[in-house]
LUMBAZA-498985 format. One line per 4 residues: number of its first residue (from 1); their letters; for each residue x, y, z of C-alpha. Coordinates in steps of 0.001 Angstrom, whole numbers, always signed. Layout:
NUM> a> X Y Z  ...
This chain:
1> xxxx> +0 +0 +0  +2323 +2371 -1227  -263 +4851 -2648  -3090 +6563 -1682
5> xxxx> -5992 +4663 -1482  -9166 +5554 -3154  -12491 +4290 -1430  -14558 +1125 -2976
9> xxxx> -18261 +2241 -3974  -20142 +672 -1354  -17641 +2303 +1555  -18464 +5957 +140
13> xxxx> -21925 +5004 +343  -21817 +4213 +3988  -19967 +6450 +4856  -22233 +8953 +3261
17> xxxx> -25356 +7495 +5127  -22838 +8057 +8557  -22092 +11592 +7818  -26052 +12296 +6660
21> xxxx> -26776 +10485 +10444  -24094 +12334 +12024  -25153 +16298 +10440  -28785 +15652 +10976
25> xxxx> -28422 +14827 +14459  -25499 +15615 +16465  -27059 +19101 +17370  -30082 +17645 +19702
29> xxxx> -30631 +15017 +22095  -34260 +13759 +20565  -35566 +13925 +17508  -39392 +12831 +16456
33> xxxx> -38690 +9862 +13876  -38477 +8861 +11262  -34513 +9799 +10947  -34524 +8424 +7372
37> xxxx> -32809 +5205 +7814  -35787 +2957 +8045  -38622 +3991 +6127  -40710 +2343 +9019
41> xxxx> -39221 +3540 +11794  -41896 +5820 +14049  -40953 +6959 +17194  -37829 +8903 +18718
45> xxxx> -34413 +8848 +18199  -31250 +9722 +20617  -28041 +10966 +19369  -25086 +11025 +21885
49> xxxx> -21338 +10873 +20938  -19549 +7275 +22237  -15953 +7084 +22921  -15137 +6082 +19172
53> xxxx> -15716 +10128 +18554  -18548 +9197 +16590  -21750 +10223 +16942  -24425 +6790 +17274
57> xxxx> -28111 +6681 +17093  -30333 +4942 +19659  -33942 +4324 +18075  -36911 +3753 +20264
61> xxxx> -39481 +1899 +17563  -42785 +2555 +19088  -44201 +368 +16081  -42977 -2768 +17480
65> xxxx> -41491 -1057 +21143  -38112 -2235 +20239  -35081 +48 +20607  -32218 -111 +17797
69> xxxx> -28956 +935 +18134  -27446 +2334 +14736  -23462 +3035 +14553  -23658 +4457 +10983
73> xxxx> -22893 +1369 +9451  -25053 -1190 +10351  -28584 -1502 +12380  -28310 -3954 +15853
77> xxxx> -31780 -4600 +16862  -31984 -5402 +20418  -34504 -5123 +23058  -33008 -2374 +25979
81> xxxx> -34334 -981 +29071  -36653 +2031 +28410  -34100 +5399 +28783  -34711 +8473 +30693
85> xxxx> -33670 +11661 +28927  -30604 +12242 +31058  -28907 +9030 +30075  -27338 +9955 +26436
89> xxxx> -25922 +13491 +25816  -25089 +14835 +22322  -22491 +17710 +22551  -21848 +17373 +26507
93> xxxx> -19301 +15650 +27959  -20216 +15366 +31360  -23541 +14058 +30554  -23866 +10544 +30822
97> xxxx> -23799 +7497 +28399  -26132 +4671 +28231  -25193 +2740 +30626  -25598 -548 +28101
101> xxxx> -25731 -597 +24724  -26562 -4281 +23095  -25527 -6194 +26544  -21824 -3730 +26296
105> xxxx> -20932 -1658 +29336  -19887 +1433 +27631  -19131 +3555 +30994  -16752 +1664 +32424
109> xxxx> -14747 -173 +29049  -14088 +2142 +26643  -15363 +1422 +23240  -12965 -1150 +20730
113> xxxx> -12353 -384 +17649  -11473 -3909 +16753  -14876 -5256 +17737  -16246 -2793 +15007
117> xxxx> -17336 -4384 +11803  -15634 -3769 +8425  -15596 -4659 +4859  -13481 -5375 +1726
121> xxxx> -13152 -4279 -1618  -15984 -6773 -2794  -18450 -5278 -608  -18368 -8254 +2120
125> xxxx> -19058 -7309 +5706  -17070 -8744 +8793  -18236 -8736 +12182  -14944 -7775 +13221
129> xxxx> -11436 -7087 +12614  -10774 -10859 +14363  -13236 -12418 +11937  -11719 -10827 +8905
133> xxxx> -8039 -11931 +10111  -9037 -15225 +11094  -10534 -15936 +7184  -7035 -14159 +5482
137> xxxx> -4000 -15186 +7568  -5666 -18071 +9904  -4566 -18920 +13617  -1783 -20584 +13725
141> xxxx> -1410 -21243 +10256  +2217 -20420 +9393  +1407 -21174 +5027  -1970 -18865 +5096
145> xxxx> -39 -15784 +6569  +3089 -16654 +4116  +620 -16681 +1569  -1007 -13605 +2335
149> xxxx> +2192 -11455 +2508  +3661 -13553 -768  +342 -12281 -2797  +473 -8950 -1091
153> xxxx> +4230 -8790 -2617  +3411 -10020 -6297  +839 -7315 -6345  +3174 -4937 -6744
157> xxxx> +6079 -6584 -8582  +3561 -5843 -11120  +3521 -2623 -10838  +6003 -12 -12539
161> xxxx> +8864 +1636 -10794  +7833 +5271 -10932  +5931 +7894 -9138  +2848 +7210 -10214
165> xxxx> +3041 +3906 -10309  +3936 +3690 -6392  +949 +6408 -5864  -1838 +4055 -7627
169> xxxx> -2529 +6346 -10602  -2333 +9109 -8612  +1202 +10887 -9054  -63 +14240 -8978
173> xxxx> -733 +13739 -5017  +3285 +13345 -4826  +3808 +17124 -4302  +902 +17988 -1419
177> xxxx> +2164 +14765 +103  +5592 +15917 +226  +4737 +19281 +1606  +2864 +17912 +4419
181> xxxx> +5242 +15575 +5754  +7818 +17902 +5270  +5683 +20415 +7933  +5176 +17861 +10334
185> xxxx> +8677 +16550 +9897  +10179 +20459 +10601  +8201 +20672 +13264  +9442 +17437 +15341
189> xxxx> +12821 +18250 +13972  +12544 +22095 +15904  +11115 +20048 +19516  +13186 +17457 +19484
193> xxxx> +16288 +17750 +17684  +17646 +20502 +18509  +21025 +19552 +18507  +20601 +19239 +14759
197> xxxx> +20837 +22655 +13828  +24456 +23038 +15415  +26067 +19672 +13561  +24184 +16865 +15029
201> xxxx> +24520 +13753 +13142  +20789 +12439 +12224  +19879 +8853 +10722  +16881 +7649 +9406
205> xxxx> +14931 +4719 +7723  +12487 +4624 +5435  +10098 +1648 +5615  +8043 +427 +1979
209> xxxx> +10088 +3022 +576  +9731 +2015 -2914  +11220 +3694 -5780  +12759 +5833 -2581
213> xxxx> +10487 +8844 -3444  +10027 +10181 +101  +14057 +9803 +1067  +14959 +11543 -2291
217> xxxx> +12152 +14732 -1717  +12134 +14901 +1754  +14504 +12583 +4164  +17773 +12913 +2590
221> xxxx> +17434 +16552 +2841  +17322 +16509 +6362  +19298 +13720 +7840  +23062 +12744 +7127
225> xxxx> +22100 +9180 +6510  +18950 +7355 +5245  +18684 +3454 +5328  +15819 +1549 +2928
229> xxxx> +13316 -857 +3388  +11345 -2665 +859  +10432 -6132 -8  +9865 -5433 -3710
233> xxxx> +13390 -5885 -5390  +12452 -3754 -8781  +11426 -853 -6722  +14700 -1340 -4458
237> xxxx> +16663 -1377 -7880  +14990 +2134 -8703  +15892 +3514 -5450  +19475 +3119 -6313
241> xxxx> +19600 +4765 -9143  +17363 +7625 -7885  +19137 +7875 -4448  +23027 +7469 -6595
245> xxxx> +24975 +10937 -5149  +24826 +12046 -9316  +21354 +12032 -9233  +20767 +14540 -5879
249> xxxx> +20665 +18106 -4991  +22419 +17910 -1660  +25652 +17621 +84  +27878 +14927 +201
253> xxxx> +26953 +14462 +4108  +23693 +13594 +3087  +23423 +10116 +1495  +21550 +7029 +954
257> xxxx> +23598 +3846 +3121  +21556 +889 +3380  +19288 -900 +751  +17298 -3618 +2712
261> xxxx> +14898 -5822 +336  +13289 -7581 +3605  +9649 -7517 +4316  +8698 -5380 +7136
265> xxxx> +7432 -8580 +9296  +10802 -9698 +9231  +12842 -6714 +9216  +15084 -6416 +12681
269> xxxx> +17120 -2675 +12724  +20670 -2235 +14542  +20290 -1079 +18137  +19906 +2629 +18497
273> xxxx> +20753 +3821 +14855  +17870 +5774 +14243  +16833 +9405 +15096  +13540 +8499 +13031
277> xxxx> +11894 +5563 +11731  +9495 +6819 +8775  +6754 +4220 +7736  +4307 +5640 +5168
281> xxxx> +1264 +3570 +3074  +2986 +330 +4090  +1876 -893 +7573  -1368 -1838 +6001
285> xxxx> -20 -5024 +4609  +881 -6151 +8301  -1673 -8619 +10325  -2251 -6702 +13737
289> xxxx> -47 -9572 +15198  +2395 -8674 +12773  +2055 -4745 +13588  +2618 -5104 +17064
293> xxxx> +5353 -6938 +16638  +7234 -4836 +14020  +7054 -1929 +16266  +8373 -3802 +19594
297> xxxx> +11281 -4905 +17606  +11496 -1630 +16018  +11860 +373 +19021  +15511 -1376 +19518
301> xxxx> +16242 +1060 +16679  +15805 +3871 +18037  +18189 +6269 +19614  +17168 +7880 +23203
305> xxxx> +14885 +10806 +21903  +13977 +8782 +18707  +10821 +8595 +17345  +8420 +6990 +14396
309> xxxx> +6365 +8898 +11589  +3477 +6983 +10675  +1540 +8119 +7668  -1241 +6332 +6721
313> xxxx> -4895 +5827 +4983  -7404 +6283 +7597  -10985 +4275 +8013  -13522 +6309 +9133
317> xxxx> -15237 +3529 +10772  -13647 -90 +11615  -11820 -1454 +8475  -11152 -1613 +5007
321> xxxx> -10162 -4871 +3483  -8560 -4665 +4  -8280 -7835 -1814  -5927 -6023 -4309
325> xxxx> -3399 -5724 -2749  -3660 -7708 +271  -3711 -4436 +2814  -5927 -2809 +5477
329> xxxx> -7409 +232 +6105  -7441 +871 +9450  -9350 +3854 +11432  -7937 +6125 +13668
333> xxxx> -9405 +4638 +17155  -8383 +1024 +15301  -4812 +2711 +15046  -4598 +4213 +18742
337> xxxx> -5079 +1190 +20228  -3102 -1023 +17887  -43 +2105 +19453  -1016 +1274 +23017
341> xxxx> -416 -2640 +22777  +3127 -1297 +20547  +3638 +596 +23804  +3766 +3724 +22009
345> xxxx> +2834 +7202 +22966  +925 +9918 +20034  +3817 +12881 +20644  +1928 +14793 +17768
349> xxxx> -45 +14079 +15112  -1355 +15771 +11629  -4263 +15569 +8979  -2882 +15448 +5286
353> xxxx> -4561 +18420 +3181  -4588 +18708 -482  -5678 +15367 -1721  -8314 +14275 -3935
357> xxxx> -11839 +13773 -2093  -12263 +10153 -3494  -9061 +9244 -1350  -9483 +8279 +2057
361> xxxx> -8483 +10572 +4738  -4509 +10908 +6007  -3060 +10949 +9214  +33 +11290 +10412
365> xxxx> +1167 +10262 +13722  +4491 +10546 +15306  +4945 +7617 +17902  +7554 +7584 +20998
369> xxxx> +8098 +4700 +23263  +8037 +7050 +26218  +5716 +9771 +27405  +7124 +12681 +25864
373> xxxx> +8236 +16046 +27779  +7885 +18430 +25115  +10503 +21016 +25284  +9038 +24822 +25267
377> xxxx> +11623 +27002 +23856  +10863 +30833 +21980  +10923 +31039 +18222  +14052 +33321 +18370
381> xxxx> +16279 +30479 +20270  +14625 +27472 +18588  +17444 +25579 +16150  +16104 +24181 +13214
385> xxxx> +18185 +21248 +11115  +18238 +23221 +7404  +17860 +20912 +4396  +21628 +20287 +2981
389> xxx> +20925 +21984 -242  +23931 +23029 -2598  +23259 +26167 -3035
């Protein structure tokens, strides 16, 4: 998943009916039905926000006295205990949640992303994220995971080795991608690194870093050394050859070192190497096992103040299957607490502007393995690391 990744028709269309739930009703606490959904429905509707920071729907059907719980995506029809008016709130905080919703506890266990349903590309539904990786890489199955990362893999040794091939069609997002990641990137460089601006020796890796279009228009600018990871070896070749000190506009302290073709589920770094470890559209291909794992090892990597950049395709809701390419889409609650079981800490994080609507939305997060002390300092001391540009 080394592009951006455009939405499958049925996900736009839920997501659609979501937002139409979310702007009709997250301004009161009751509505008189019907709220559109079910053409049937009669009776009244609550809207409160859950701890997923979306806002859900709790129908009272006076039709057939049932109540039905609707999270946007799908309807759960369950029989609940009549509510009182000061159990849900819609844009108050202190107000109360239901104290159940479909036998769940909300109050006291915050909500799991995980346990939300998804879909693929085809348009099938899962139950949840466990169902979905149960059916692609198995339990326990050692030849259904190889097989999923070896199809995952041929996808794109398919694939040409240029910028818009890597992007998915969509090379003209290479530029607004760029830009952002290069203002997120300043900005942990200035909090952070300030030893940088005054000669400080910076090292970073670049993980699914294809034809090495990020460490040529961004990284290499900024750090002294830049190692690559990526499992495709015609991509890797590219990199070379686009990273080869004839071929860049910057000093000869900045270079290209390592070429790694190793899949990121199997990729170990050196102990404390790296300043940052940048992984961008390419931890979609990992099983959440898989995930957790890469970033436990990957921690060893990182120097004392080091920190990861992920950039990735965000869900709104659950998960995105894509039987494509063999990757996920996961949301940004689905992320958080795949980062807590990592043992990693959100320092900062960033929406991507300037892409195409029919993409999904872009985050980027950047990760430390400790709570971070963020150092205040004024603009006119603050030390920024300036790209090593010939001039």
């Amino acid at each position: 998943m080394r592009r951006p990744e455009k939405h499958s028709k049925l996900a736009r269309n839920i997501e659609a009916l979501h937002g139409l739930c979310c702007d009709r009703f997250k301004s009161a606490k009751m509505c008189d039905g019907p709220p559109g959904p079910s053409e049937n429905f009669r009776g009244l509707c609550w809207a409160f926000e859950a701890f997923d920071g979306y806002y859900h729907l709790l129908l009272h059907d006076s039709l057939y006295n049932r109540y039905m719980y609707h999270s946007g995506v799908h309807f759960v029809i369950q029989p609940f205990p009549k509510p009182t008016a000061n159990s849900f709130y819609s844009n108050n905080p202190r107000q109360q949640l239901p104290e159940s919703i479909g036998g769940r506890v909300l109050v006291n266990n915050p909500y799991n992303e995980m346990e939300a349903g998804g879909m693929d590309s085809d348009g099938r539904e899962f139950k949840n994220a466990e169902e979905m990786w149960r059916e692609e890489v198995g339990v326990a199955d050692p030849s259904k995971k190889s097989n999923w990362y070896t199809e995952g893999v041929s996808y794109w040794q398919g694939v040409e080795a240029t910028v818009d091939g890597v992007l998915g069609g969509y090379g003209h997002v290479n530029e607004p991608d760029i830009k952002g990641s290069e203002e997120f990137l300043n900005s942990l460089l200035a909090e952070r690194f300030l030893d940088a601006g005054r000669g400080g020796h910076l090292v970073a890796l670049d993980c699914g870093s294809g034809i090495g279009r990020i460490t040529k228009n961004l990284l290499i600018k900024y750090f002294n050394e830049v190692d690559l990871l990526e499992p495709v070896s015609h991509f890797l070749d590219a990199a070379r050859i686009n990273l080869a000190p004839e071929n860049l506009m910057v000093t000869e302290e900045h270079k290209a070192v390592n070429f790694y073709c190793i899949p990121l589920q199997d990729f170990s770094p050196n102990a404390k190497r790296y300043d940052v470890i940048w992984v961008q559209w390419c931890i979609g291909h990992l099983s959440d096992e898989d995930f957790i794992s890469f970033f436990k090892r990957a921690k060893n990597g990182l120097k004392p103040g080091g920190i990861f950049v992920l950039k990735e395709n965000i869900a709104r809701h659950g998960f995105v299957l894509d039987k494509q390419d063999n990757s996920v889409t996961r949301s940004d609650l689905y992320f958080k607490q795949l980062f807590n079981q990592c043992g990693l800490h959100v320092y900062k994080m960033k929406d991507q502007k300037g892409f195409p609507d029919e993409l999904f939305a872009v985050k980027m997060y950047a990760l430390a393995p400790e709570l971070p002390k963020r150092v205040k300092m004024s603009k006119s001391k603050r030390q920024v690391n300036r790209p090593g540009i010939i001039r």
